[in-house]
Every structure is written in C-alpha cells, then in structure tokens.
VMD Tcl script that builds the backbone (N, CA, C; Angstrom):
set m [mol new atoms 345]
animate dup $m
set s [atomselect $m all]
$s set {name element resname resid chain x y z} {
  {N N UNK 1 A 93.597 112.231 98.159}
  {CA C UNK 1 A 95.006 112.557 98.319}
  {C C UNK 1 A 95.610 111.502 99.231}
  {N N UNK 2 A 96.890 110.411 98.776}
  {CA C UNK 2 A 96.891 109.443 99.592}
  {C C UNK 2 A 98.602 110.191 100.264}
  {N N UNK 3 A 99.505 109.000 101.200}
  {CA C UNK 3 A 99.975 109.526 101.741}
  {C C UNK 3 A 101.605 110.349 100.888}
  {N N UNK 4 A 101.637 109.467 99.794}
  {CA C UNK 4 A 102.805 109.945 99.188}
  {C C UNK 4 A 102.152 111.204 98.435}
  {N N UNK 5 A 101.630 111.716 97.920}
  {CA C UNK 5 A 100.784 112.879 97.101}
  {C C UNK 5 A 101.297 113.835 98.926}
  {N N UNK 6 A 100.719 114.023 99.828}
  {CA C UNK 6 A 101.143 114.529 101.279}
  {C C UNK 6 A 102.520 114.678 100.912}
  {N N UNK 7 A 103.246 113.861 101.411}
  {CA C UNK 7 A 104.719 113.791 101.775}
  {C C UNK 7 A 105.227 114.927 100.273}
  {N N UNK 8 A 105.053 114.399 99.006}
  {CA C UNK 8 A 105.174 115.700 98.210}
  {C C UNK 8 A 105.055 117.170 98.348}
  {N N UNK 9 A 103.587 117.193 98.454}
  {CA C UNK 9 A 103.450 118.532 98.838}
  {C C UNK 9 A 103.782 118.898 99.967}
  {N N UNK 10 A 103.956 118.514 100.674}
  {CA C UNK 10 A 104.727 119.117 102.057}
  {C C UNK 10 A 106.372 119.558 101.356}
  {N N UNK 11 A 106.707 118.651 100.817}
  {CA C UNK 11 A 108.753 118.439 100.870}
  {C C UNK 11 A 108.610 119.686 99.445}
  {N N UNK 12 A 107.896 120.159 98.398}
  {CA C UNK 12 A 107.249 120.938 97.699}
  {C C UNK 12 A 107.570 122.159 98.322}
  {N N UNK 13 A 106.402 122.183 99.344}
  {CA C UNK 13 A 106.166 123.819 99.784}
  {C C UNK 13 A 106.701 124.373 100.602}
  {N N UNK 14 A 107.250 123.187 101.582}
  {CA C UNK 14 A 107.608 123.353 102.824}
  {C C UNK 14 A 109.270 123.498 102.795}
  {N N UNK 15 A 109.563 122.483 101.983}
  {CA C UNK 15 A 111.000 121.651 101.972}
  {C C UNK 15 A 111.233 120.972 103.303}
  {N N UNK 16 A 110.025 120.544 103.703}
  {CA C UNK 16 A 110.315 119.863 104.998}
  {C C UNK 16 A 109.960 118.202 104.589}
  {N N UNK 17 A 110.886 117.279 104.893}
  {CA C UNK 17 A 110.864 115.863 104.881}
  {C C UNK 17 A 110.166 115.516 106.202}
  {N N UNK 18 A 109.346 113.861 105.615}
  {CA C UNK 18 A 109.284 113.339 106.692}
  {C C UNK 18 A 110.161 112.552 107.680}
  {N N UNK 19 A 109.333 112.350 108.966}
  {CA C UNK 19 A 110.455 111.888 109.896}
  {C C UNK 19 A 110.344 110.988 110.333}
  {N N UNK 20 A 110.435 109.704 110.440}
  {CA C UNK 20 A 109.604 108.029 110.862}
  {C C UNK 20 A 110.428 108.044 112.100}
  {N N UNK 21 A 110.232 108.262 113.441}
  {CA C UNK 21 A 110.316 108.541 114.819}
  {C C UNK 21 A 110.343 107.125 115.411}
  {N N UNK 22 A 109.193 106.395 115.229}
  {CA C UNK 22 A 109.123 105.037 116.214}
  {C C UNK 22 A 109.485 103.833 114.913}
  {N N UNK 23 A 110.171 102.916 115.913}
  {CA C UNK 23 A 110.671 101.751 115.243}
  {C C UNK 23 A 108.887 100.808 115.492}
  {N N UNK 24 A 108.020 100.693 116.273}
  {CA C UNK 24 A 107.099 100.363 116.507}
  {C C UNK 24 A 105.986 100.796 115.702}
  {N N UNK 25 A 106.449 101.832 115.321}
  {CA C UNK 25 A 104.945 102.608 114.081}
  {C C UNK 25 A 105.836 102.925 112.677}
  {N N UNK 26 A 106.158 101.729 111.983}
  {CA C UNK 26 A 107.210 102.402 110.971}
  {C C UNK 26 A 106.253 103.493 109.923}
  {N N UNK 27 A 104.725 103.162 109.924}
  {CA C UNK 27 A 104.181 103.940 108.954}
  {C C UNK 27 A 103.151 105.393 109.434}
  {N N UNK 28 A 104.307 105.687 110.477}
  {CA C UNK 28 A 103.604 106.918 110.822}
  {C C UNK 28 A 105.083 108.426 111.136}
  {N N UNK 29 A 104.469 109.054 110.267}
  {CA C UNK 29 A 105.720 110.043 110.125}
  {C C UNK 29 A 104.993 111.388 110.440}
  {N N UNK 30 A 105.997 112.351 110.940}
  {CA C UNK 30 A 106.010 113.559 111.546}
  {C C UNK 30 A 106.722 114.121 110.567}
  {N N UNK 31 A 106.297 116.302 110.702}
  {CA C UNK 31 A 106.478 116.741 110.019}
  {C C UNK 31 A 106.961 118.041 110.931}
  {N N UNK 32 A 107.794 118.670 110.469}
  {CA C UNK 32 A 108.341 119.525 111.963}
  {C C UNK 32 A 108.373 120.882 110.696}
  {N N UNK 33 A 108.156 122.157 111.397}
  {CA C UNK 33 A 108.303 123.506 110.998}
  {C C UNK 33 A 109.902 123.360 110.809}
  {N N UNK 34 A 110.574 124.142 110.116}
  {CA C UNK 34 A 112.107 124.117 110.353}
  {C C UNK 34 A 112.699 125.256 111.264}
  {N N UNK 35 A 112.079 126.288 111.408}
  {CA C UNK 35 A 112.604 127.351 112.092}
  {C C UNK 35 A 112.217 127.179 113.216}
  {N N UNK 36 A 111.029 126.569 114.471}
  {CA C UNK 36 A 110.583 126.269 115.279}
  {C C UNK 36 A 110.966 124.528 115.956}
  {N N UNK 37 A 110.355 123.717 115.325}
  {CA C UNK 37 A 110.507 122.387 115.150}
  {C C UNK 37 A 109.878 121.777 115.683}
  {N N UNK 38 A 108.447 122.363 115.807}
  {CA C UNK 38 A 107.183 121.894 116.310}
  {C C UNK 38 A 106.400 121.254 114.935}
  {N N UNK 39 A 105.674 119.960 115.292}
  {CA C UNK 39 A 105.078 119.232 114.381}
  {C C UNK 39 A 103.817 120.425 113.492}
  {N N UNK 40 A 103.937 119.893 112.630}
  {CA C UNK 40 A 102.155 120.384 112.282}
  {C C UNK 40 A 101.837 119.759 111.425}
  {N N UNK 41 A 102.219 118.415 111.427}
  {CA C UNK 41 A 101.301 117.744 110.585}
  {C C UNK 41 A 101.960 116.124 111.387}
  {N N UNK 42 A 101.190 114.979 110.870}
  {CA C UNK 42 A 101.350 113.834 111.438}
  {C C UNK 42 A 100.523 113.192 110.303}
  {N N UNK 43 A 101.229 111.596 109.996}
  {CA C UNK 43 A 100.652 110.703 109.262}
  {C C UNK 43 A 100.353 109.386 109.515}
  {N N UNK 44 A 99.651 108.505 110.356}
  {CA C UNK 44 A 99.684 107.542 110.787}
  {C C UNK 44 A 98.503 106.341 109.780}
  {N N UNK 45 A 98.662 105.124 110.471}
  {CA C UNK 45 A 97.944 104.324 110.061}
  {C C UNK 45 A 97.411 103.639 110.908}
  {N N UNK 46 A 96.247 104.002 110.983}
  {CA C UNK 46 A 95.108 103.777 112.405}
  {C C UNK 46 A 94.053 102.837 112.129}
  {N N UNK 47 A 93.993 101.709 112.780}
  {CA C UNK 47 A 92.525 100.529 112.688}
  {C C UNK 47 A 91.130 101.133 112.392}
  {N N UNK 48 A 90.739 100.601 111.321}
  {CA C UNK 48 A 89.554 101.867 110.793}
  {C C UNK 48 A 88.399 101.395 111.802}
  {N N UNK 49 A 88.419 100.731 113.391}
  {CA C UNK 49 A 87.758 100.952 114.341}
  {C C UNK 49 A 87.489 102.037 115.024}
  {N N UNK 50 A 88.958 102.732 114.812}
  {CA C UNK 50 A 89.191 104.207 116.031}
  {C C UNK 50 A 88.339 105.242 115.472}
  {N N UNK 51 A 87.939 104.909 114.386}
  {CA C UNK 51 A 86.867 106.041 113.660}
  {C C UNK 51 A 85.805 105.695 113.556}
  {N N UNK 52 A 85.257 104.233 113.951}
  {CA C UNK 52 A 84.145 103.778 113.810}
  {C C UNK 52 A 83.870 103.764 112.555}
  {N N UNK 53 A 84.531 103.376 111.817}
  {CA C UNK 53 A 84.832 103.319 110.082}
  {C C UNK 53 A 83.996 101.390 109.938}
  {N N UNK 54 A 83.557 101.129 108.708}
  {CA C UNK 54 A 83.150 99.924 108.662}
  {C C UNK 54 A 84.624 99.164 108.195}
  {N N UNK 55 A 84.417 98.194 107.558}
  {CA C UNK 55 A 85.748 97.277 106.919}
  {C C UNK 55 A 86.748 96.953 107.767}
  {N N UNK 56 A 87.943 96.179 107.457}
  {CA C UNK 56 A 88.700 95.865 107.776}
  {C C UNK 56 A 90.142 96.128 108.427}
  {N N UNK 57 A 90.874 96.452 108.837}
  {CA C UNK 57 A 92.084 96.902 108.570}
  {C C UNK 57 A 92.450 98.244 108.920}
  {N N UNK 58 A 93.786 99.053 108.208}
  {CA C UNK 58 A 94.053 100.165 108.897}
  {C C UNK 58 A 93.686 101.496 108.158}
  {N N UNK 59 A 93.429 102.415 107.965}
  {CA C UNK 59 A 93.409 103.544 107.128}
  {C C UNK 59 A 94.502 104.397 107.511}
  {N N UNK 60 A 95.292 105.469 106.367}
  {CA C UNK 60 A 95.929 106.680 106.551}
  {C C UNK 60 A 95.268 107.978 106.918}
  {N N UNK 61 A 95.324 108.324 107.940}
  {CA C UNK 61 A 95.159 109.421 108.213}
  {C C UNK 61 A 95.936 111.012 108.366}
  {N N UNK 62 A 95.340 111.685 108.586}
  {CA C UNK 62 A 96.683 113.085 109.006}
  {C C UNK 62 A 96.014 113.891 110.216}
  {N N UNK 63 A 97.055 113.896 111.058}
  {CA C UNK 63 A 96.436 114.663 112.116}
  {C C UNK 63 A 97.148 115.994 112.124}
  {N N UNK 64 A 96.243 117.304 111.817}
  {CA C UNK 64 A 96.381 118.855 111.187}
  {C C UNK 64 A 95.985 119.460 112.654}
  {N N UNK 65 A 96.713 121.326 113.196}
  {CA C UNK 65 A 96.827 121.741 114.292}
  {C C UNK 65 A 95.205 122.342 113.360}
  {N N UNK 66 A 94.410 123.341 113.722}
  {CA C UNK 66 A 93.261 123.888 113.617}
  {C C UNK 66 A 92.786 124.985 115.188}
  {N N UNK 67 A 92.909 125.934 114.737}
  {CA C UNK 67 A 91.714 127.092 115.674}
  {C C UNK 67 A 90.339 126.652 115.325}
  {N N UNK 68 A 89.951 125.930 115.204}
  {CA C UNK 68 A 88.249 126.010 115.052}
  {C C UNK 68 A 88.034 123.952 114.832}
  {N N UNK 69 A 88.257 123.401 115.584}
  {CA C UNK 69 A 88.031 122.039 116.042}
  {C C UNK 69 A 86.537 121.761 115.715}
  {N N UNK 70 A 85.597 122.465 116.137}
  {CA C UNK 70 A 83.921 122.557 116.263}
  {C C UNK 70 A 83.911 122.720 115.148}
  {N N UNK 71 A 83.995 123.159 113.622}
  {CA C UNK 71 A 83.167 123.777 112.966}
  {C C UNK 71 A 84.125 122.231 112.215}
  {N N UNK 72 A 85.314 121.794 111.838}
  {CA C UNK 72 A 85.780 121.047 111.246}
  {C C UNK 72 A 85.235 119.500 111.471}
  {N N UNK 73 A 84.804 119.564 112.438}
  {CA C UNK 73 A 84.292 118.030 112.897}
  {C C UNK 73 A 82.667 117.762 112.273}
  {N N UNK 74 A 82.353 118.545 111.886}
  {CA C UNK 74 A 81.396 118.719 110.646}
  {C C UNK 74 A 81.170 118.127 109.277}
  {N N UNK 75 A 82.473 117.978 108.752}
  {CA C UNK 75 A 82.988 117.829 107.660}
  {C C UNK 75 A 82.550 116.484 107.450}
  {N N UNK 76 A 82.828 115.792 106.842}
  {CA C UNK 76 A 82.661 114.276 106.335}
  {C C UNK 76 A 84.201 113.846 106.189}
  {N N UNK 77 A 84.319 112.717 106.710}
  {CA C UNK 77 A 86.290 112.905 106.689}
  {C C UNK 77 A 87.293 113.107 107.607}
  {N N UNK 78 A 86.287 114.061 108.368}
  {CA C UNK 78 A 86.993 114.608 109.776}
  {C C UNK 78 A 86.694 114.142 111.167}
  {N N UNK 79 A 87.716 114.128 111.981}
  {CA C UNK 79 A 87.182 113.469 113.210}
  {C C UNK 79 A 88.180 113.974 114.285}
  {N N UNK 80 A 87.548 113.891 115.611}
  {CA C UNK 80 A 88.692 113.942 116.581}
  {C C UNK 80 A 89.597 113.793 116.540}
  {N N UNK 81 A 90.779 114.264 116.537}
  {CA C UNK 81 A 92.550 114.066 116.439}
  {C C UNK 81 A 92.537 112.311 117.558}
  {N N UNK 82 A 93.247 111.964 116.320}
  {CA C UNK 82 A 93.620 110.443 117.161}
  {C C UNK 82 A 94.690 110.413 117.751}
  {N N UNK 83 A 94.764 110.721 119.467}
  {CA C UNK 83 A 96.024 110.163 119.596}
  {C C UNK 83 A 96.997 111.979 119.971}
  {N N UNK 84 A 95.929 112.815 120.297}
  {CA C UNK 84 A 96.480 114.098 119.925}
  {C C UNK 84 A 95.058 114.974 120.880}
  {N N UNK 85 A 95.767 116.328 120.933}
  {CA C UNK 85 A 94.971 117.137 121.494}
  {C C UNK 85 A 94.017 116.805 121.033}
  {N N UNK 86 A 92.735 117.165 121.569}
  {CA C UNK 86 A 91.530 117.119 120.733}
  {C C UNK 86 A 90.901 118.731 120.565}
  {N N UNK 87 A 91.516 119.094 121.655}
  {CA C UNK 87 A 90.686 120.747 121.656}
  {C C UNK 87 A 91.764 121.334 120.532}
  {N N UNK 88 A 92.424 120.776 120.122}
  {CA C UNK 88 A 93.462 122.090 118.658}
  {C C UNK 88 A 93.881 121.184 117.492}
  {N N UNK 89 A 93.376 119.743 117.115}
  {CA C UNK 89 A 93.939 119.076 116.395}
  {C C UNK 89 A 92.857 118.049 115.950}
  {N N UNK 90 A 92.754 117.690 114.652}
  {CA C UNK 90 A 91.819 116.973 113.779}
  {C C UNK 90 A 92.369 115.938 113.708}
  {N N UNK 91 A 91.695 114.569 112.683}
  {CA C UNK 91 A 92.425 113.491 112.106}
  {C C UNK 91 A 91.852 113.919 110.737}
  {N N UNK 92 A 92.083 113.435 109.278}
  {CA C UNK 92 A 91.679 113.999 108.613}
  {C C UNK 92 A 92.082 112.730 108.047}
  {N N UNK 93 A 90.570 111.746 107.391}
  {CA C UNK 93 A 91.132 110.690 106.396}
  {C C UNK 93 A 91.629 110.568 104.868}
  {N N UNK 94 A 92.104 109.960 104.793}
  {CA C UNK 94 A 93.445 109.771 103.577}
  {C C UNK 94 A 93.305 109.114 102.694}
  {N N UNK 95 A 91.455 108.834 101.974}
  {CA C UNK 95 A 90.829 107.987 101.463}
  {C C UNK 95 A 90.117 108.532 100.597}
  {N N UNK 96 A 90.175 109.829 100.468}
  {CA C UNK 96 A 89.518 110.787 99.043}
  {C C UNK 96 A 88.135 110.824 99.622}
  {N N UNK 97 A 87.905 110.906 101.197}
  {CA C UNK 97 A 86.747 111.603 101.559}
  {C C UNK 97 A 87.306 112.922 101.431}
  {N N UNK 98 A 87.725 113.467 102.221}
  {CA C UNK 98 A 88.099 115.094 102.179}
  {C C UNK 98 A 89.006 115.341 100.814}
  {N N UNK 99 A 88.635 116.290 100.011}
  {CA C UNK 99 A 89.055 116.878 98.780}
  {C C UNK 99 A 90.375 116.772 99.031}
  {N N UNK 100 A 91.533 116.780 97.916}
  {CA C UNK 100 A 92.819 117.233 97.862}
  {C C UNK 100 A 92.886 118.679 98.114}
  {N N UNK 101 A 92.689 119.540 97.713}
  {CA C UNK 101 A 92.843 121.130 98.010}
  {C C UNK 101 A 92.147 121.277 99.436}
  {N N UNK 102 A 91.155 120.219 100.241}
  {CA C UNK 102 A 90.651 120.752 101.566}
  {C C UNK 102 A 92.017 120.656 102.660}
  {N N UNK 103 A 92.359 118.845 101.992}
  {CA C UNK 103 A 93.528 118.341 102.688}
  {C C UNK 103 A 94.868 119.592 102.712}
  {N N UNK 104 A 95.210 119.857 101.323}
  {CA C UNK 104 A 96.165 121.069 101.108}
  {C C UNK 104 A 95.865 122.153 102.298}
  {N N UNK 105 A 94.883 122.932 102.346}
  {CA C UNK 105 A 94.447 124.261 103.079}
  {C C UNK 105 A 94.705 124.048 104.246}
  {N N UNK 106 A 94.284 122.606 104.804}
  {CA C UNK 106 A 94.013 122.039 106.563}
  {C C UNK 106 A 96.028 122.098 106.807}
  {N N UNK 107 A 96.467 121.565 106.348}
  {CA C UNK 107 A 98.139 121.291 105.923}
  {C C UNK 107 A 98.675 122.507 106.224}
  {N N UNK 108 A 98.114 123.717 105.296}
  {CA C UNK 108 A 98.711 124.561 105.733}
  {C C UNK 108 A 98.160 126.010 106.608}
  {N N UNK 109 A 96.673 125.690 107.233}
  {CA C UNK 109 A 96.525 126.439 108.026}
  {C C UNK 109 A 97.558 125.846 109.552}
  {N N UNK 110 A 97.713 124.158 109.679}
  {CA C UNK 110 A 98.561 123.664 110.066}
  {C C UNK 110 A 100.017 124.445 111.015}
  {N N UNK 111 A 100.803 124.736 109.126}
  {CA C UNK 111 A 101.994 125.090 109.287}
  {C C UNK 111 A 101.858 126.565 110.039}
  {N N UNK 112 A 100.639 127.424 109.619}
  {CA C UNK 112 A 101.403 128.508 110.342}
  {C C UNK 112 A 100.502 128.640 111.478}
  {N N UNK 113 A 99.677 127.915 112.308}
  {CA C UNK 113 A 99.679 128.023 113.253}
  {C C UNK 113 A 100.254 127.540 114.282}
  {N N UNK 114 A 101.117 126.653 113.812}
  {CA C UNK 114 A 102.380 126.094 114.903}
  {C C UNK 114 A 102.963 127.023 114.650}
  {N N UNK 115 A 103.548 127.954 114.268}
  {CA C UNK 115 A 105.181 128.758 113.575}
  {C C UNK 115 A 104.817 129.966 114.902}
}
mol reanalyze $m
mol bondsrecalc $m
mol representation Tube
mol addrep $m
C-alpha cells in the first residue's frame, strides 16, 4: 500500500485530507480527526538508515497511534514510531512489507483512539 492508495483511503473513510505542515518536509503530511483535531496518522519520508533498512535513500512510512506498541513491534514492517512517542505510536513501512488491510486496520485503530 504506497502513499497515495493511504491518502485515498483515509479522504474515503474519513473525509479527512491531507495536510503538508512544513515547507522543509514537503513529503510528509498529517492527518487530523475532524471533530477533535488531533493527528492519527502521519506520512513521512525517512532515510532508510533510521530503520536500519539496507539500500539507499528514503522510504514512506506511516506513523499510526496503537495501545499495544510491544506486541506490534513484532511484526515485520513495524518499528519504533520515528520521530514520535514511542510508548503509543509505531512507524509502519510503505513498501508492501505490512499487508494493505494490516496497514488499513493500524489506520483505523489509529482514528479512534485519538477521538
């Protein structure tokens, strides 16, 4: 699931658009609840060092809110929230390691635990 397939299903289910915040990170967008206007989702493009990833360059990631941090960091795909809580928030790569429907579920256990 890459980042435009995301931005769909979010603007889809949610009707929430993304929000490109920093003139310094043009390819990293926020996603805000509408009735609250707390994030629960984030899309950045992070040096595939910060993951200890092999190759070159940057990868898409999503950083998702989560009650259960420990059991998700398990996963293949998943890693410490970059850049973000670590005790309530994942990174989740954007490279068709983690399934489309895992990505979907993480998205929206996400939304309603910010709400």
């Amino acid at each position: 699931m890459g980042r435009q397939d995301i931005i769909n299903f979010i603007n889809k289910k949610y009707s929430v658009n993304p929000e490109y915040l920093w003139r310094r990170y043009p390819d990293f967008c926020v996603f805000r609840r509408g009735d609250n206007k707390k994030w629960f989702a984030i899309i950045m493009k992070i040096p595939r060092e910060k993951f200890q990833l092999s190759g070159d360059g940057a990868i898409d990631v999503i950083n998702v809110k989560t009650d259960n941090v420990e059991f998700f960091l398990g996963v293949p795909g998943i890693f410490p929230a970059y850049h973000m809580n670590k005790n309530n928030w994942v990174s989740v790569l954007l490279n068709g390691t983690v399934p489309a429907g895992n990505v979907k579920k993480l998205i929206e256990m996400s939304y309603v635990l910010v709400g």
